[in-house]
C-alpha positions as CSV (number, residue, x, y, z in Angstrom):
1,X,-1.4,-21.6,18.2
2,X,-2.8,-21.3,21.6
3,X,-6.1,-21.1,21.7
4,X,-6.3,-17.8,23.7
5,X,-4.6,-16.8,20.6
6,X,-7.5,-18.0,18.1
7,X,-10.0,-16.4,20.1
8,X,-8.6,-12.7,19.5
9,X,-8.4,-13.4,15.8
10,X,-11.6,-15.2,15.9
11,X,-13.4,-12.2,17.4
12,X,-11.3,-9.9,14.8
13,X,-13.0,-12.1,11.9
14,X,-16.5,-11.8,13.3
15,X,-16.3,-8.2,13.3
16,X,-14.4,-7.8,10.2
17,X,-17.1,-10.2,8.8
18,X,-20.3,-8.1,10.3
19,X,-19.1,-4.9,9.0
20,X,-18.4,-6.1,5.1
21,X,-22.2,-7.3,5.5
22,X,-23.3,-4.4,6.3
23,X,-21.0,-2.9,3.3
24,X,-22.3,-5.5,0.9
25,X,-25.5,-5.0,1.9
26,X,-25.7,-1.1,1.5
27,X,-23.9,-1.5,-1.9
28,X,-26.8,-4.0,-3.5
29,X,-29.1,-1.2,-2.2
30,X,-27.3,1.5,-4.0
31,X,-26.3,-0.5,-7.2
32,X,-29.9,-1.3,-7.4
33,X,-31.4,1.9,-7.6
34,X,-32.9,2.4,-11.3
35,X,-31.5,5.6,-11.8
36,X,-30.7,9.0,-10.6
37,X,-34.1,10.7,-11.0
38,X,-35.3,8.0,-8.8
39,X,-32.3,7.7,-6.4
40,X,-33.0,12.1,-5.7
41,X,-36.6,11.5,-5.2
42,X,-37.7,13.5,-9.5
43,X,-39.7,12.0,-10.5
44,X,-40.5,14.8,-13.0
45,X,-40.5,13.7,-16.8
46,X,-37.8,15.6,-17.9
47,X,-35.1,13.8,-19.8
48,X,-32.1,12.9,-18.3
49,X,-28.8,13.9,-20.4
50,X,-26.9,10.8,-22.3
51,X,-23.7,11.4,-19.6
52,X,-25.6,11.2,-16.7
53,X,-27.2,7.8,-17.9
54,X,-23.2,6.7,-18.5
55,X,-22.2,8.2,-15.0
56,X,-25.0,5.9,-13.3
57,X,-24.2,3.2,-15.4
58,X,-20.2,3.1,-14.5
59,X,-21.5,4.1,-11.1
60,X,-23.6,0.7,-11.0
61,X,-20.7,-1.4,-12.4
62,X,-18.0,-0.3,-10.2
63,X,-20.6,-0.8,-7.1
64,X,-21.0,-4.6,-8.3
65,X,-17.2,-5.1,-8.7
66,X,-16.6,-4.1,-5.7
67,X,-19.6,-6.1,-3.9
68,X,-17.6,-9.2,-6.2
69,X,-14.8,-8.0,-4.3
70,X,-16.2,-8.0,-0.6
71,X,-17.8,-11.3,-1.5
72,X,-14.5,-13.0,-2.0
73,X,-13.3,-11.6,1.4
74,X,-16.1,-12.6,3.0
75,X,-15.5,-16.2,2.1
76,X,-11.9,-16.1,3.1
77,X,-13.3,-14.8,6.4
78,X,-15.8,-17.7,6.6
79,X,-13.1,-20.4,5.8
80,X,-10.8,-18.9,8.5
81,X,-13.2,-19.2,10.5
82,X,-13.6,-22.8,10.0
83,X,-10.5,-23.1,10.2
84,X,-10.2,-21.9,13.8
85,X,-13.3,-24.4,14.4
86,X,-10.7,-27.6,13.4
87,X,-7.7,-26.3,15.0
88,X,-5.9,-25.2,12.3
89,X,-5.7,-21.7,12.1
90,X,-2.8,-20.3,11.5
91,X,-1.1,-22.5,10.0
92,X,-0.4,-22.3,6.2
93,X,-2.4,-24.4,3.5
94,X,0.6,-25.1,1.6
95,X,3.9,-26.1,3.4
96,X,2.0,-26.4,7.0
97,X,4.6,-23.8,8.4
98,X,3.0,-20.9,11.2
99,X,1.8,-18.5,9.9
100,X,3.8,-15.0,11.7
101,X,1.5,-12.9,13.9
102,X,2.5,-9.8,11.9
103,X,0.9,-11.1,8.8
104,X,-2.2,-12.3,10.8
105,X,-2.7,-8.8,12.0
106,X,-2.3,-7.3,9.5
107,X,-4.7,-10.3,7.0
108,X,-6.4,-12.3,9.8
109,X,-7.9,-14.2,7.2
110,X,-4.8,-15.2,5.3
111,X,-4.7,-19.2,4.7
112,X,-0.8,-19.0,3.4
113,X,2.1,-17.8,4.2
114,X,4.0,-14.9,2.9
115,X,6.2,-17.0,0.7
116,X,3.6,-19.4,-0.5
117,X,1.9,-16.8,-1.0
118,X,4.2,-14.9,-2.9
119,X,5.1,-18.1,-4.7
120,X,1.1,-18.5,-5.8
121,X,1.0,-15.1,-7.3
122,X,3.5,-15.6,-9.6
């Protein structure tokens, strides 16, 4: 791949990478509020209903599987990233073969190609 070529994707994986920061970043904040009183600003003494406890507890796990989730990506960005340091972006881990555009645009951070990786998730 040209190295014009690395450039564009390495400039989509810097922004791609800044904004899931940013997303990770405001997700620890809100997974780590203690609660919803406290979230809202009451800090009355009134006791909070049993469902609203469960809400903010499901609330606070699905905010941490997703952070989990933009974690991974982020490390997929970082490693493409490395790999447009060494020269070999673009190229698949696997069987070596070029990686098509189409599937760079649409995953700029994909290490495999669409059969390999197909073959992988099996």
């Amino acid at each position: 791949m040209k190295k014009a070529e690395v450039q564009v994707y390495k400039e989509r994986l810097l922004m791609l990478r800044a904004r899931l920061r940013g997303d990770v970043h405001q997700m620890a904040d809100a997974a780590l509020k203690k609660s919803r009183s406290e979230a809202s600003g009451d800090l009355s003494s009134m006791p909070i209903h049993m469902a609203d406890i469960g809400t903010d507890n499901f609330d606070q796990e699905f905010t941490l599987s997703l952070m989990e989730t933009e974690e991974s990506t982020l490390q997929q960005i970082e490693t493409a990233l490395e790999r447009a340091e060494e020269g070999t972006f673009g190229a698949c881990e696997e069987c070596g073969v070029k990686i098509p555009k189409t599937r760079l645009n649409a995953i700029p951070y994909a290490s495999l190609c669409v059969k390999c990786a197909s073959l992988l998730e099996q």
